[in-house]
Structures are given as C-alpha cells and as structure tokens.
N, C-alpha and C positions, 0 to 999 in steps of 0.2 A: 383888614380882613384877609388879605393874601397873605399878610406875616402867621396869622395864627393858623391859616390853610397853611403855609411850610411846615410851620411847628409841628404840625398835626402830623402831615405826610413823616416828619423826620422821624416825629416817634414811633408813628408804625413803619417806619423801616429797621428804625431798631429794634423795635421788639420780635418782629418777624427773625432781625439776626438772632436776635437772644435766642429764640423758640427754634431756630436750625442748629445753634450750637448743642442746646440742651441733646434736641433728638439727634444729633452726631454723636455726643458724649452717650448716650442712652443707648443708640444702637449699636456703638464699640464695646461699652461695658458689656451690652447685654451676649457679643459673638465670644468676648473672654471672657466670660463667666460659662458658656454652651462652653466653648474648647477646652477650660480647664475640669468642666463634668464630662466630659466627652474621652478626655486623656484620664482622667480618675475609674471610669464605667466602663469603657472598652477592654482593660484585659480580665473582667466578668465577664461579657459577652462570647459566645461561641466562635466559633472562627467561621467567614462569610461562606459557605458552601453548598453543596448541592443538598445534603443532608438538613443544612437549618433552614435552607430557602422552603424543603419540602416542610418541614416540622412548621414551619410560619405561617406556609398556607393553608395547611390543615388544622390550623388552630384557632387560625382566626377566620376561617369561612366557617368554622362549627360555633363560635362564639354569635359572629355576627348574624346565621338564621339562626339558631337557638329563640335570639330575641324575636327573628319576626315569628318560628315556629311558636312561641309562646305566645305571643299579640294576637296571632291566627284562631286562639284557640277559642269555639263553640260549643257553650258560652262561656263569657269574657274569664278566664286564668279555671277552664275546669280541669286543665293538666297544667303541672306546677313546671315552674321554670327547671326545677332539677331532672322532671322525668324529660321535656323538651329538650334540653342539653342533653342528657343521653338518648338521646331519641336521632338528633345531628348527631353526635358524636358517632352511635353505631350503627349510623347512614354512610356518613363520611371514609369510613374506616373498614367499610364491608364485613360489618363484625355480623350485623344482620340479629342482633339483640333486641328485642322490645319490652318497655316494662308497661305498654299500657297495649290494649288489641287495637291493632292497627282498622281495623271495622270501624270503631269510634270516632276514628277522626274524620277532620270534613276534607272537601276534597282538594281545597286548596293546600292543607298539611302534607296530604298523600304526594299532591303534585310536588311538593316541597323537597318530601323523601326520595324521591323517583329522580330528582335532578340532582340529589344531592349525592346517588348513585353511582349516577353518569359523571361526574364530577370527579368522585373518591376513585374512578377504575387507575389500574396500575398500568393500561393500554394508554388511557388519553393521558397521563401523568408522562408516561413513556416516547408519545407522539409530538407534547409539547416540547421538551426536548431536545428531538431531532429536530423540529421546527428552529430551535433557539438554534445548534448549532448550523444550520442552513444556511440560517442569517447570520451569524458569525463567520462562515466560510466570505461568505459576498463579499462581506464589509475588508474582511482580509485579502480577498481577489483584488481589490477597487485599491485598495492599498498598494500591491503590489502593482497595479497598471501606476496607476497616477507616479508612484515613484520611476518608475522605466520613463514614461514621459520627460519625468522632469529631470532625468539622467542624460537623456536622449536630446533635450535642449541643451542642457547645460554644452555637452559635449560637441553641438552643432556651432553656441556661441564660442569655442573655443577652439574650432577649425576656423571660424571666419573672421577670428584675430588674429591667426597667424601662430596658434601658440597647436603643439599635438599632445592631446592628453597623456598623459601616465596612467592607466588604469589599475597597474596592481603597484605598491610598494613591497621592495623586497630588502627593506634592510637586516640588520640581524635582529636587531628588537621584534622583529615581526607584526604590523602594522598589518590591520582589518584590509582585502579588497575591497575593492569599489566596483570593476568591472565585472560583472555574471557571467558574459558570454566567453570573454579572452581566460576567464579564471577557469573555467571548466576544461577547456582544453587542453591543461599543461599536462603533459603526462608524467605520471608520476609509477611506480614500483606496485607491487600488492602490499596490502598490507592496513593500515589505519589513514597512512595519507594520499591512497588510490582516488582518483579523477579521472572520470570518463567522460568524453565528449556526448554531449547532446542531442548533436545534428545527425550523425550519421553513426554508424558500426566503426570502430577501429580497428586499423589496419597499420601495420607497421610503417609502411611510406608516408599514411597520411600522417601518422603521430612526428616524423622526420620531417616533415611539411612544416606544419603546427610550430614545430621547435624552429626552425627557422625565422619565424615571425614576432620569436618573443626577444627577450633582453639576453644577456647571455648571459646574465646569473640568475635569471628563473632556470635555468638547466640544471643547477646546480644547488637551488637551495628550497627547502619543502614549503609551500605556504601554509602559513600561520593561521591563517584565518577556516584549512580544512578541516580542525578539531572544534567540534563544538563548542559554543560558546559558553558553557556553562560546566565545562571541562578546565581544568589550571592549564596552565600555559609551558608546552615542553622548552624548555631553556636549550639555545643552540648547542652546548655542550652534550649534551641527549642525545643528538642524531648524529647517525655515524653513519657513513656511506658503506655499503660493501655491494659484494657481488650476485647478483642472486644465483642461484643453483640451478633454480628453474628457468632463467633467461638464455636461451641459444644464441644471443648475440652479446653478454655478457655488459647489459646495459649497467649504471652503477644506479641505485634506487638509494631512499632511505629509511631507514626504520628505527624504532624507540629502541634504544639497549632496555631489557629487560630482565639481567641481571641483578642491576639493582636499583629502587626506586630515585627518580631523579631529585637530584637536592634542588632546594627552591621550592617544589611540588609535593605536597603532600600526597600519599597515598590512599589509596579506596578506604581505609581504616579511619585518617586522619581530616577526613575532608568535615567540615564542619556542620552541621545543620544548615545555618543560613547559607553556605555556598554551595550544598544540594538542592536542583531541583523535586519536589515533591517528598520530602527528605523521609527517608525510611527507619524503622525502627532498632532496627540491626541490621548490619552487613553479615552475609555470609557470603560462598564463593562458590565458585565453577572449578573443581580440582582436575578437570580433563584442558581445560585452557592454558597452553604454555605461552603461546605469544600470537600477537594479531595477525603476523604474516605467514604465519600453518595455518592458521584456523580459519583464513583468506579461503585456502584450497582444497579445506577437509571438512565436507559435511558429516554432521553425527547425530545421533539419536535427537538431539535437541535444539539443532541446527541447524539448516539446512540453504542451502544458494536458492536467492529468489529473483527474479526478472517483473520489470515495468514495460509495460506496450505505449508506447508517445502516441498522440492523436493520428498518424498514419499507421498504427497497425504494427510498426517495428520494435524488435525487441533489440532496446537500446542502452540498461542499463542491467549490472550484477551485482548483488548487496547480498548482505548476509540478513536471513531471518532468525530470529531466535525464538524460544518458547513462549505460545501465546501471541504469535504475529510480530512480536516486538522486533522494528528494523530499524539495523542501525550499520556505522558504516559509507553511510548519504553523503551522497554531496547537497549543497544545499539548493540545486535546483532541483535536483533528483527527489529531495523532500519536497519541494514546490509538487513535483509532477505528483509526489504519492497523496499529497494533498488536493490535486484535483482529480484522481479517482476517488478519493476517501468523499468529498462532494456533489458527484456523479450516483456514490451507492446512496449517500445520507436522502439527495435529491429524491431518488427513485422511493426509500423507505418512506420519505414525505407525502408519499402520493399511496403508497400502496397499504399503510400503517392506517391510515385513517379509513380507508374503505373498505378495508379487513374488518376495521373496529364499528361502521357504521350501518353494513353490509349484514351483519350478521346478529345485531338486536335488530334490525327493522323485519328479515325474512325471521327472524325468532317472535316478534311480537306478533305478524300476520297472520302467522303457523299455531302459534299457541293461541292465541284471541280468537280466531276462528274456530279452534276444534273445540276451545271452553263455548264461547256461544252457541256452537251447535249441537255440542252433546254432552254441556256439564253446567248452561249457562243456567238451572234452578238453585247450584252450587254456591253460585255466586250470588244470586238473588236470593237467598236467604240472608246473606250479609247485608243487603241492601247497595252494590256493588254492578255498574255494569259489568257485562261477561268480558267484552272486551278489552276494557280499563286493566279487569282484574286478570286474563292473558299479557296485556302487555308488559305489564309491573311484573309478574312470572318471567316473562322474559329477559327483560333487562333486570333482573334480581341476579335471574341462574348464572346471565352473561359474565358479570362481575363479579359472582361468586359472596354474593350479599345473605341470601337467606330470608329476605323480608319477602312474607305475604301479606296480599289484602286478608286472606281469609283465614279465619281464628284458629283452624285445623289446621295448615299448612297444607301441605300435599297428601291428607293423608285422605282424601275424598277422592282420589286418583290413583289407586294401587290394583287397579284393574285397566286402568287406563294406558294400552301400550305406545299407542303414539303421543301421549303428554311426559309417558316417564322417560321412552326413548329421546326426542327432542329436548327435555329439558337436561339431560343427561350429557349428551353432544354441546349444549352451550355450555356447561360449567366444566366440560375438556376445553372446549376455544377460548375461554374467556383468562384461563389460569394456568393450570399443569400441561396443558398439552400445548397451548400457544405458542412455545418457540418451536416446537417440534410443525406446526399447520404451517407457519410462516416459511420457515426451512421449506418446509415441502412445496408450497405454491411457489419459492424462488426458484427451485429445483424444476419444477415442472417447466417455466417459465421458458428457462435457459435452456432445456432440450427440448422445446418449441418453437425457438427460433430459428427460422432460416440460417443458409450459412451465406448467405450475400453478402457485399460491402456494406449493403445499408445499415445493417443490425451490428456491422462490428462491435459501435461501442457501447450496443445494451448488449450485446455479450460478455463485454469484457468487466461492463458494471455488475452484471449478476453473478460473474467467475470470483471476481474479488468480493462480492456479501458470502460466498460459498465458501471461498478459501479463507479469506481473513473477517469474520462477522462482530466479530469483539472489538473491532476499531472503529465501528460504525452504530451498533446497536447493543442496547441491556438482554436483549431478550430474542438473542437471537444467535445460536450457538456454532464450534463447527461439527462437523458430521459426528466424528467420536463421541463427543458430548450429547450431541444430539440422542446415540443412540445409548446411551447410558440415563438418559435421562427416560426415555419410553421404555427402558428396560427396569426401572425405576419406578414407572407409574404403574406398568403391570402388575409388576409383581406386590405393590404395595394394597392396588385394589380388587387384585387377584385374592390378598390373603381376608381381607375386610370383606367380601362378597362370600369364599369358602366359611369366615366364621359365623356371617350371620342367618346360613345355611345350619351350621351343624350346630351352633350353640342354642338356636330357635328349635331345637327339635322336641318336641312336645308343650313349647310355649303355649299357653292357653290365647294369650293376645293375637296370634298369627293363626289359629288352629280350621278358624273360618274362613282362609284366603288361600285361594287355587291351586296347587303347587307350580303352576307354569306363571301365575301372578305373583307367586311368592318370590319366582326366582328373579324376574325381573325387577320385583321391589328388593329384591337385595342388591343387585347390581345397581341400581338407582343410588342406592344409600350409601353403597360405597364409595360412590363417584362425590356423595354430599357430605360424610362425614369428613373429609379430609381437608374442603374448602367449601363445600355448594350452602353449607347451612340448611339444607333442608330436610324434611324428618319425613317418612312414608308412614312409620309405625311413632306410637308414643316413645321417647327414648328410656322412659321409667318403665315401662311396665318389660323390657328386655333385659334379657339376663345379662348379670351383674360382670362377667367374665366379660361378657362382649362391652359394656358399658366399659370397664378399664380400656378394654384395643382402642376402643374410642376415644379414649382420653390420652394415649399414647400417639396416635395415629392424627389428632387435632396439634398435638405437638411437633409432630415434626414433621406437618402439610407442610412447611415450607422449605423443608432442607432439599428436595429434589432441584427446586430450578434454583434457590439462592445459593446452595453450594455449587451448583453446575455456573452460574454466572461471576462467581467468584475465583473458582478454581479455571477458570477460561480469561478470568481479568488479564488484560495486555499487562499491566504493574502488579501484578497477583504479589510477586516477590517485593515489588517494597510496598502495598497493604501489610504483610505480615512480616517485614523486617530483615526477610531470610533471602537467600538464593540459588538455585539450582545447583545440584551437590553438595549442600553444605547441610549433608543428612546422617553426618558418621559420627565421628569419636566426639566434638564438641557438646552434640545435642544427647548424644550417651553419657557425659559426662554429668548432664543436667535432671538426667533422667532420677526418680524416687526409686527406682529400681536396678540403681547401676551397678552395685554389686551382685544381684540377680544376676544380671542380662549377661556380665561380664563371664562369671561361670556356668553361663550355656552358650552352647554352639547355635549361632543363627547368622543368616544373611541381613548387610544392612539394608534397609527400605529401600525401597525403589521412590524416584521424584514425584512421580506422577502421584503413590498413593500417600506416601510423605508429605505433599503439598494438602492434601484432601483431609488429610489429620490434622494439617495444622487451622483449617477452614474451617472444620468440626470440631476441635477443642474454642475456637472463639465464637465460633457462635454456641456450643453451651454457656461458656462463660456472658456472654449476652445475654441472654436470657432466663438463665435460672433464678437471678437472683433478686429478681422482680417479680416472679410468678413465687416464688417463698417471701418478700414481703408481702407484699399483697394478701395471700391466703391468710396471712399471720395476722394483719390490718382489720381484715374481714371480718375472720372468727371473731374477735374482741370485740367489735362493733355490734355482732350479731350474735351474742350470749344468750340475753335476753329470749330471742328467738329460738335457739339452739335448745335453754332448759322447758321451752313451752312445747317445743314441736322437736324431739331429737333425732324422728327420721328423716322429715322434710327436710330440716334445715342440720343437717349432717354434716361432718368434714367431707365427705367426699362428692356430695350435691355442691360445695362451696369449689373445690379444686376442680370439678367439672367446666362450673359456670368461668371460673377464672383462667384455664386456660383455651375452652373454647374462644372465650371475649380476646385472647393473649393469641390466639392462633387466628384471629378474625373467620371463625367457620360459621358460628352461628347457632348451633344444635343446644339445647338447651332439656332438664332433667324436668322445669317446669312445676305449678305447682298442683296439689289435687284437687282445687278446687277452681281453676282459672287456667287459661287457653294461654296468657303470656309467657315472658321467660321466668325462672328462676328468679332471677335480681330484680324482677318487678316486688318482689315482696320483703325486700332486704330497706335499712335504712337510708336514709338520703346522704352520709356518707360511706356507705358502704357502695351507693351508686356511682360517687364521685369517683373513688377509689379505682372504679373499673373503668369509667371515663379515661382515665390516666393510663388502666392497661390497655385499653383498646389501641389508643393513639400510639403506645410504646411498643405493642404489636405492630398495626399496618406498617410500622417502618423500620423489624427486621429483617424484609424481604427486600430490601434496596441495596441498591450494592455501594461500595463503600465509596468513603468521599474522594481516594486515587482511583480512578477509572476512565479506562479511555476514551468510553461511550457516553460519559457525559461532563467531560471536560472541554470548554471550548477553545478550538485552535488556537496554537501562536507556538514559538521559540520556545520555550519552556520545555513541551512537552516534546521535542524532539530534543532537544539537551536532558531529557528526563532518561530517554532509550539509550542514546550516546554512551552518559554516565554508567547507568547498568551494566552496560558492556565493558567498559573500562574498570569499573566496579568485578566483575567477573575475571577478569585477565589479572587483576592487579592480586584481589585478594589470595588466592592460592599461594603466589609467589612469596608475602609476608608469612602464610601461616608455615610454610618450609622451612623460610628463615628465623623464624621465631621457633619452633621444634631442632633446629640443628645447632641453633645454639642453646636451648635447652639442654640436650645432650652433650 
C-alpha cells in the first residue's frame, strides 16, 4: 500500500513538473510573440505625448458613455447608438451639437451630458496638467534630496577612513563633477563657461579666497561638465586662454574660438536628430549673435540679463534670457533654483486654477437657476424640466462654451431677459476667450495686494515670476504683451459680429418685434455666442444671409486669438516651427512663390515678432483646412439623396455651416423647419459619423503643440533643450557667412 502511495505521490510530482514546464514554455512563447507584435506595431503607433494622451481620453470616455448613454435610453434603444455617440461626442468636445431635443431625454442622460461637460472643459483638461507636473516636480525634488544624502554619506565614509575626497576631475578628457557645492564656485571669465557662487554675492577677494581652496589646475582649466549635457563636447584644443578687455585686473579667462567650428564637434547645422533634444524641424539662426562672450554683456531687443532671488531674498545669480523666457547660460544649480520657483508658481496655479474653474459654474448655476425659477421657471416647465436643473445646465453649458440646452428653443425665450443674457455672456468670456486675460488679472491684482513684509517675500516673488515668465508654468496664461493683444483681439472681433448684427438685421422681419434696447443686447449676447458660446438668441435661418457667412468665418477662426497667442509665447515656439530668431531674410525670400516679385520691389524685411506669427498662421491653416474640405466633400455625397428632395434645407452652404460650426466646436446650427434640433439631426448615420470625426479633430486644434514648456514634465532634457537653442543661435550665423563667402 505504501509502495503504490509512492508511485502515486511520484506521479503527481511529475506531472505537476510537466504542467510548470509546459506553462513556463507558454508563458515565454506567449511574452515573444507580444515583443515581436509590439516591435512590428509600434512604429504605426503615434509617438507617446501630450497630444495622443489627450486624443486617447477623449475617445475612449465618448466610446465608453456612448454605451451607457445608449443602455440609459427611455424606452429600451428609443435613440440609436449612432445619435448617443454623437450626442458623447458633441458633449465631450463642447461642440454643443444635438441631433435628437435634448427635452426628450430622461434625466439620467441629461445628468450624463452635464458631466460629460465638465469633463471635456479645456480649464479642467489644463488643471490636470499642472497637477501632473506638481507631482513630477516632487518626485524630482526627493530625488535630488535623497541623492545629496547619499553623496553626503558617502563622503563622511570617506573622511573617517582616512582617504579626502576628490570632488571634481580635471583631466583633459574632461570628466562629469561630482561635487555641486565646490563646482559652483570655481570662477570662471563671461562668457558660456561663467560660474557663479550660490552662497553669497561675488566679490573679487572672495573669488581669490575660493581659488585658494581648489587644485591648482582648476585655475587653469574650464570644467567640462559646465556645458550642457546634451550639447557635444568642446575638445581641449578649442579653448584658448586670453585676456579679457573687460577685466581691470587682467584675469586670463576661457572662451570657444569661434572663428571656426571645432573639429570633432559637429555644428548647429550638423547635429543629428537623435542627438537634439526635442529635435526641430529646421535650423535657422540669430544673425545679430557673434559670440557668447559679447552677448554675456549686451542685452537686445531679444534678449535681455535676467536675475534669480535664493530663499533669503538675494539676488544671486545673472543669466541670459532669451525670447519667450527661454534661459540659458545655468549653471546647473542655478537651473535647480529656477526649478524650484518654476514649482512654487505651478504650486500656487494648483490651487488657484481649480477655484477659478469651480468658483465660477457654482456662483453661474446659483445666479442663473434662481432668476429662471423665479421669473422664467413656466419656460422651463413647458419642457417638463425643473427651473433649476435647467439654470444650472445654462450655466455650466455657457461656462465651457458647449451650447447645449435643456430647452428645445435655446435662449431664445430670453431676449428680453437682461440679467440671463448679461450673466450668461460673462461666463462664455471666463470660460474661453477672455480666460487667460481674468487669470492674468486676479495674479496681477493679487501681487499688488500684497503687503511688503518679509512674510509675503516669497508669494511675491511667485506671483512676479507667473507675471514675468507665464509660459514656463501655464498654457493659458500669457505675458502682458500678449495678453493685451489678445483682448485687443476679442474686442475688435465681437465688436464687429455685434455692429453687424445691428445693421445687417435692419428691417429683418424676424427681429422687427423685439425692443431696440433688447435687440442690442441680444446682439451683444450673440456675438459673445457665435464665436465659441453655441448659443442662438434669434433662429440663425431666418438671419440674413450676409451675417450668416461672418458667422461661418467668425466660427472659423474662434480659436486663432488665444491658440495663436499660446503658440506664438511657446518658450520652444522656434523649434515647433523648425526656425529661429532672425532667420527672416534672404533664405526664406528665396522660398518665397513670389521671389521674383518681392525682389523687384523695394520693402523691409519682417520683423521677428510678426514673422513668427506668420509662420503660426500658415500651420494652422494648413491644419485645418483640409479636413473641413474632406469632410464637406464626404457629406454632400452622403447627403444627395436629401439635397435632390429638399435643395434649400439641405444646401451646400446649411452643409459648410453645420461642418465648420461642429470643426470650430461653437455649436450654433442653421437647423431644420420643421424641428427644434441641429442641422445633422436630419443627415445620414454616416454623414453623423463623419462629424463625430470633425468634432473630435476640432476640440484638439486649440492645444498647443506637443514641444511645449507648459506641459512637459521636468527633467535634464528640457534644460539641454534651451542650452542647445542658444548654441544653435551663436553657431548658425557663423556657417551661413562662411558658406556665402565661399560662395563668392
């Protein structure tokens, strides 16, 4: 009995091995079979960034309620899955579209819409963000501690065996430091390998102090480790000692011969993709740049000497800024310290972005739900609709600039109503066009609020730097120039959209009943709506045809005011577009379809500022155009059928209306005559689809592009990104000379 009890146990021991070998052999097949689809699928895949990460969430939080939006529906599928996926979709995307009356649905759907709102705003998209880089700063702070610690050990275990550290290596290969403290204080000349102490202000004796402490060929040889690390490596032969000009004591400093490009090192021209940081599309150059050690002591139009305040309040370092905040120049503690005010402002936006964003639908839903329940709430109860419900959804619509109503009219039951048009009018400036301009201003306010005590030194000095440098820290949040070009921007755009619907309505039969002092306000209303708010005061058919175009111009380029302003203020603006400051003359005339023209007239060349803004505006046409021409072309085809039954309804230009309101996520729609919905409620179910695809490809060309310094998260890179730039700038001019003079 105990023999065949063995027998028994042995075979299930072996089979147990069998049955681990198999699933060992199974589960390595099964990881090289994922690796080699994984190495086959990946260069189809997009590249991991801020742009796909966005395109991923908006695609699959409309996919995944779509189905519960469908499941929801009272009774079971009485709206089809196609109208519920557009229904998420131009929730998600603040397109503010409907193809079925929002009345209809029950109230779980509506709550569905209402969250899906809050969800799609381009504030909480913006907040989360700053949140993420927040926490990316931390994780990089704990890093930098944890490593000091265990630097600070090491170097205790190696006093108390008797051995004294070496902290920097200075052979001529030039070998990384190790030490932070001892490295910052070598003094060094102006120029690209300038070092400034940390502790205190420099002073000639102390820098004679300092040199006493060190090796005595740190005196005499530059360290290696001061050029960015993502910069090539200058070869000893390169630096050459001389005298400086500007030294009254005749110190010997060192600097790059820049005559001519060092061998070994490629130059700003020759540098490869993969050994660019953030790698740009073209180089171009800074032709006012001769060398790093003038442009140390000469600020210019585009450049200017900037100063860091240390946690005491003193100003203890000088660095070069360049256009668009970009600093470079660092030493690499001095990039530490910039990175923990860059931390300090992000901190504060963490706190003040979301109460801005939470502050202003709750005092909007209160304001509006109240004045509907109290003196518009039979409005609403005709829908079958509480008044308040249907205030709030008003609210948080206008905020985000969505366009959906509860109620089958839209606003147009309130065109007498001055406190619902004024209030709703104010949230669709906060929520959109005027946002970075409110934000700006509560900082502004903020900072000359403040006491001048020691207490507040350093939310002074946080709110100085969101003031002065805002583009290092936030999308949507500009500096003052910009700022006032962008409200110079909104005026004049709804200035002209409120004058036309003024004089082109003059004798309109549709308006001919409504007050002149209600009229003018409902035109101001609709100007603020046509642009982003989605919401209509008058029916947009029954308005002359002339205003009908400004509207379809005007839904077009709602978004160039704050995406070009967020673009043309990107800290990498120049490597988004490949190009760089001054490099506006003869190359890109060369390029020009009109260089024979241009050449035989007399003109000055562009200026940078509106030269960069050109080049902002030809890519985002080129984004957009050619998707609002497929699309229309997709549509008509679809919708023939419709076109030869009904030619006016379903019109070419009722088609480009509906497509590029849905492309501009406004909302306003031409509608049909017989029904309260949009337009494309009456269109086919791929002709819905189709728009589904613009909506989505709209909300996401108001994002700023995937180089940007507001929502990259820290590390080495992106300060070897500014470095290169700069070297990138000093370097290129000097090829394009030498390649023109041999030319000649």
């Amino acid at each position: 009995m105990s023999g065949e009890y063995k027998a028994f146990i042995h075979a299930l021991a072996r089979t147990a091995n069998e049955l681990h070998l198999l699933v060992t052999y199974l589960r390595v097949r099964s990881i090289n079979i994922l690796r080699a689809f994984t190495k086959y699928i990946r260069p189809l895949l997009p590249p991991l960034n801020f742009i796909t990460l966005h395109y991923a969430y908006f695609i699959g939080v409309c996919l995944i309620t779509s189905v519960i939006f469908w499941g929801a529906s009272t009774p079971s599928r009485s709206i089809s899955y196609t109208d519920s996926l557009f229904f998420t979709v131009s929730a998600m995307t603040l397109a503010g579209l409907n193809t079925v009356n929002l009345s209809t649905l029950n109230t779980f759907q509506q709550a569905l819409l209402f969250a899906l709102i809050i969800l799609g705003s381009a504030i909480l998209v913006s907040s989360a963000v700053v949140h993420i880089r927040r926490k990316a700063f931390e994780a990089k702070f704990e890093k930098i501690v944890s490593e000091k610690r265990r630097r600070k050990r090491s170097q205790s275990s190696s006093i108390m065996n008797g051995r004294l550290p070496i902290p920097l290596s200075l052979s001529r290969q030039g070998t990384v430091a190790k030490d932070a403290e001892i490295r910052h204080t070598v003094p060094q000349g102006p120029g690209p390998f300038r070092r400034v102490s940390l502790s205190r202000p420099h002073s000639r004796s102390s820098i004679a102090q300092e040199q006493k402490l060190l090796p005595e060929d740190s005196q005499t040889q530059p360290q290696r480790d001061q050029i960015s690390p993502a910069l090539p490596t200058v070869q000893s032969s390169d630096v050459r000692p001389r005298i400086s000009d500007n030294d009254e004591n005749g110190h010997v400093i060192f600097s790059i011969d820049t005559k001519s490009p060092p061998q070994g090192r490629p130059s700003g021209d020759q540098l490869s993709p993969q050994q660019r940081m953030l790698p740009p599309q073209r180089i171009g150059a800074d032709t006012d740049a001769v060398s790093r050690d003038k442009s140390w002591r000469k600020s210019s139009t585009s450049e200017e000497r900037g100063r860091i305040k240390n946690t005491n309040g003193e100003l203890y370092a000088s660095f070069r800024i360049g256009r668009n905040s970009t600093f470079h120049d660092l030493t690499e503690a001095q990039r530490e310290e910039l990175g923990g005010v860059e931390y300090r402002a992000i901190t504060f936006l963490s706190i003040v972005v979301p109460i801005y964003f939470t502050l202003w639908q709750l005092l909007g839903c209160l304001g509006v739900g109240a004045y509907i329940a109290r003196n518009k709430a039979s409005v609403s109860e005709e829908n079958g609709i509480n008044p308040w419900w249907t205030g709030s959804f008003f609210a948080v619509s206008a905020f985000n600039n969505s366009g959906m109503s509860l109620l089958d009219a839209n606003m147009m039951p309130f065109q007498s109503s001055y406190f619902m048009l004024i209030t709703m009018g104010l949230l669709i400036l906060a929520g959109n066009t005027c946002y970075p301009i409110f934000l700006r201003f509560i900082i502004w306010v903020l900072r000359i609020s403040l006491p001048d005590g020691e207490h507040y030194r350093d939310y002074r000095d946080t709110l100085e730097f969101l003031l002065d440098h805002p583009r290092r820290c936030y999308t949507n949040l500009f500096p003052s120039a910009h700022t006032w070009w962008l409200l110079l921007s909104v005026l004049v755009l709804n200035g002209i959209d409120w004058v036309a619907f003024e004089v082109l309505n003059i004798g309109n039969p549709a308006l001919r009943d409504i007050p002149a002092g209600s009229r003018a306000i409902d035109g101001l209303f609709q100007a603020f709506a046509v642009r982003s708010g989605g919401f209509y005061i008058i029916g947009i058919s029954s308005l002359r045809i002339g205003l009908q175009v400004l509207y379809v111009v005007m839904m077009y380029i709602s978004v160039y005011p704050v995406v070009i302003t967020m673009r043309n203020s990107n800290v990498y603006e120049e490597r988004s577009l490949g190009i760089y400051s001054d490099d506006t003359g003869e190359d890109q005339e060369q390029l020009s379809f009109l260089r024979g023209l241009r050449k035989s007239l007399p003109a000055s060349p562009p200026s940078q500022k509106r030269y960069f803004m050109q080049q902002q505006l030809r890519a985002q046409l080129a984004h957009d155009l050619w998707w609002i021409v497929l699309a229309v072309i997709f549509i008509t085809i679809v919708e023939t059928s419709q076109f030869e039954r009904d030619p006016v309804t379903y019109s070419v230009f009722n088609v480009i209306f509906e497509t590029i309101s849905a492309y501009g996520c406004v909302g306003i729609s031409t509608g049909l005559p017989d029904q309260m919905y949009s337009f494309s409620g009456g269109w086919h179910k791929l002709s819905k689809l189709i728009l589904c695809a613009v909506m989505i490809r709209g909300r996401h060309r108001g994002l700023p592009v995937a180089i940007d310094r507001a929502i990259l998260l820290p590390g080495e890179h992106l300060a070897a990104a500014e470095e290169e730039d700069a070297q990138i700038r000093m370097e290129r001019p000097l090829m394009i000379s030498r390649s023109r003079s041999e030319a000649v």
